[in-house]
C-alpha angles and dihedrals in degrees: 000000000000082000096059087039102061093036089060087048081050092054088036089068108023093056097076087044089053092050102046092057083048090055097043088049083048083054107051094043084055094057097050087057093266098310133094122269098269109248105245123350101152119179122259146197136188125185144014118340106157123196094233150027094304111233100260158344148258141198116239089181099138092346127118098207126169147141140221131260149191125225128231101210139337117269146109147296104198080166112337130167141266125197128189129188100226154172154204156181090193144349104308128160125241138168135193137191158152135286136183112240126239129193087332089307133094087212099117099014131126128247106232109181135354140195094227117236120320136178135235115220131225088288130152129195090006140198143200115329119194162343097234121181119252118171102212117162127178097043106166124218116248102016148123129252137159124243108206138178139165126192120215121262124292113077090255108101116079140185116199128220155184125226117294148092133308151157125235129183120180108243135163118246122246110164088262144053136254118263088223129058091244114205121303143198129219120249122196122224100018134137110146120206107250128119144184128223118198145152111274110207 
């Protein structure tokens, strides 16, 4: 009989206890819209994203021009974000998007994802424009792509950039990219200002 007894006085006491974890669980399911917080998930950039106004510009009228960058960690872009620091004289299209590298090189690589035409507005000297939206899965850690990007016809869309290196290639614009990574030249003291945010795993 002592036994029951003190195994009621246990419940007595551990039942709240019970009911106040349930709750806070309750709670905190509430507050992420009914699911589970995701495991992981940790925000990622590739690219350049440079603190301030990067040195100078250049015109992507025509011109297929990108560099070459390194990412952080795999993950995904299901949508993600690209951001560009450009600039205009008027309303000009412009897209930019994303190859695979191949042998440090995007000719013959493939374009794997893409923000659609945009336009950049009546804006000197510029700045970042964004985000805009780009889906990309499968984005390995620790490996090179190719952020690339071309402005319509016109002299009058610009990317600017701090000194580095890139690749150009003259192209007419079309409102999209190739599928394939066409040929390239190299150009000397070129990184141009666009990055990529995304989900690392």
């Amino acid at each position: 009989m002592k036994r029951v007894l003190f195994l009621i006085v246990i419940l007595l006491f551990a039942i709240p206890c019970f009911g106040e974890e349930w709750q806070e669980a309750r709670l905190g399911q509430a507050m992420m819209g009914g699911r589970n917080a995701p495991a992981g998930g940790t925000p990622q950039e590739f690219g350049y994203h440079p603190a301030g106004t990067p040195a100078n510009y250049i015109n992507m009228s025509n011109s297929l021009i990108g560099c070459k960058f390194t990412t952080p960690s795999a993950g995904s872009a299901n949508p993600g974000s690209l951001y560009i620091y450009a600039a205009g004289f008027s309303v000009k299209g412009y897209i930019c998007g994303v190859y695979s590298d191949v042998a440090g090189t995007w000719t013959g690589g493939t374009l794997l994802a893409d923000i659609g035409e945009q336009h950049v507005s009546n804006n000197w000297p510029g700045g970042w424009a964004g985000p805009f939206s780009i889906t990309w899965t499968g984005i390995l850690n620790a490996t090179d792509y190719w952020i690339v990007c071309i402005g319509e016809a016109g002299d009058e869309a610009y990317v600017y950039y701090d000194t580095g290196a890139a690749l150009a290639r003259s192209w007419t614009y079309d409102g999209t990219l190739p599928s394939t990574g066409p040929g390239s030249l190299d150009v000397g003291g070129y990184k141009i200002a666009v990055y990529i945010t995304y989900t690392g795993n």
